[in-house]
C-alpha positions in Angstrom: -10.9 -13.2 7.1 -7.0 -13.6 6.4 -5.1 -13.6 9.0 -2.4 -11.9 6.9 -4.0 -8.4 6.8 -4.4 -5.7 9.1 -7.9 -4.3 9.5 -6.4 -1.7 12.2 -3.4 -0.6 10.2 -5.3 -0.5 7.5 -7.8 2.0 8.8 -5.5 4.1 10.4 -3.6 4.4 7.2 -7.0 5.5 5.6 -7.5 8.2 8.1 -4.3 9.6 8.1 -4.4 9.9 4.6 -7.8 11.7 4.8 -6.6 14.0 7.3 -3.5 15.1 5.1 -5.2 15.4 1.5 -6.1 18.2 0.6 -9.2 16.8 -1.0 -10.0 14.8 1.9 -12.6 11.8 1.4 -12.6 12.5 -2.4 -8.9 12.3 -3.3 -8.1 9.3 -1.1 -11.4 7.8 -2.8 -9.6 8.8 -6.3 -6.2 7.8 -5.2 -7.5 4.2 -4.0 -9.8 3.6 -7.1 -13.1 3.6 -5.0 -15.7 5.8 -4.5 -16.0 8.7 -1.7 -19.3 7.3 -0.3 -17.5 4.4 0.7 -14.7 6.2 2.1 -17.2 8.1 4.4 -19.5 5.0 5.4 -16.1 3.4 6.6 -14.8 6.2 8.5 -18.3 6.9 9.5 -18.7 6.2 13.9 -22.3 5.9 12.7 -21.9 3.4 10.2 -21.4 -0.5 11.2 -19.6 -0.8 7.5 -16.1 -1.6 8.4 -12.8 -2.0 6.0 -13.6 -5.0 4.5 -10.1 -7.2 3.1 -10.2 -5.9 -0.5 -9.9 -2.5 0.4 -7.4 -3.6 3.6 -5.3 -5.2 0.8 -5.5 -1.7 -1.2 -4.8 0.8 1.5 -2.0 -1.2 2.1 -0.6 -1.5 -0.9 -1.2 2.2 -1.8 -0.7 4.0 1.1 1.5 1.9 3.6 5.1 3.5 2.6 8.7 2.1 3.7 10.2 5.2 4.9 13.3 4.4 2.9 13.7 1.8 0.4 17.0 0.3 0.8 17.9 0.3 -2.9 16.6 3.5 -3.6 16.9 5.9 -0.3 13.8 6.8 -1.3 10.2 6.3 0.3 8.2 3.6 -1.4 4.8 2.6 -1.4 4.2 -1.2 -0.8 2.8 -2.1 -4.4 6.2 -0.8 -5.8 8.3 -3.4 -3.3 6.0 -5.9 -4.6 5.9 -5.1 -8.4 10.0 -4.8 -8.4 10.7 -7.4 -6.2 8.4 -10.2 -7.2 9.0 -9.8 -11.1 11.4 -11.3 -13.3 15.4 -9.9 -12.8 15.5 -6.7 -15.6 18.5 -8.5 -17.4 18.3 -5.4 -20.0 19.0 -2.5 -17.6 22.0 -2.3 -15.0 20.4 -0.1 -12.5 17.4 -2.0 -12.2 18.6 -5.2 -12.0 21.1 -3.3 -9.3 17.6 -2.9 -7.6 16.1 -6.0 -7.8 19.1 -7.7 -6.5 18.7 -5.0 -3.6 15.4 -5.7 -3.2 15.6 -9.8 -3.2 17.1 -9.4 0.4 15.3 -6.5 1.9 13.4 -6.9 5.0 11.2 -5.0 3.7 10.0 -7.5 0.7 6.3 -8.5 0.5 5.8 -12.5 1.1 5.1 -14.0 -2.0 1.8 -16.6 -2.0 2.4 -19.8 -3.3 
């Protein structure tokens, strides 16, 4: 198991989001690109199944939001700060690459694996 990832935030996240979607289970299942049975058996105090890494890494990435994104002033889900900040500069567009060069010093950027 990688050290890098949080089973408890990770969980936490996933029941929050349950508790606030209107769909419960189901639409967190949609919005994470799993299905609801596994949702359940994780969530389940009856069931030993626990969040395994892949779907840590994906309830991260999904539903662990920076409150506000420097560059932005908007919240931003963690897959976003990766995709923008990890990519190549946008050389063709002036506000994004006013972004990316916001987001190549936030605190808030993912660590990049070598």
């Amino acid at each position: 198991m990688a050290a890098d990832i949080d089973l408890a935030l990770a969980r936490q996240l996933l029941e929050d989001a349950v508790s606030a979607h209107p769909k419960g289970k189901a639409g967190v299942a949609v919005m994470l690109g799993y299905g609801r049975a596994l949702i359940s058996r994780v969530l389940s105090p009856n069931d030993p199944t626990d969040v395994s890494e892949k779907l840590a890494r994906r309830i991260i990435d999904r539903l662990h939001i920076v409150a506000e994104c420097p560059a932005t002033t908007l919240p931003q889900p963690r897959s976003e700060c990766r995709r923008i900040s990890t990519g190549h500069a946008p050389t063709h567009n002036p506000l994004a690459m006013r972004i990316w060069k916001v987001c190549q010093a936030c605190p808030h950027k993912p660590e990049v694996k070598s």
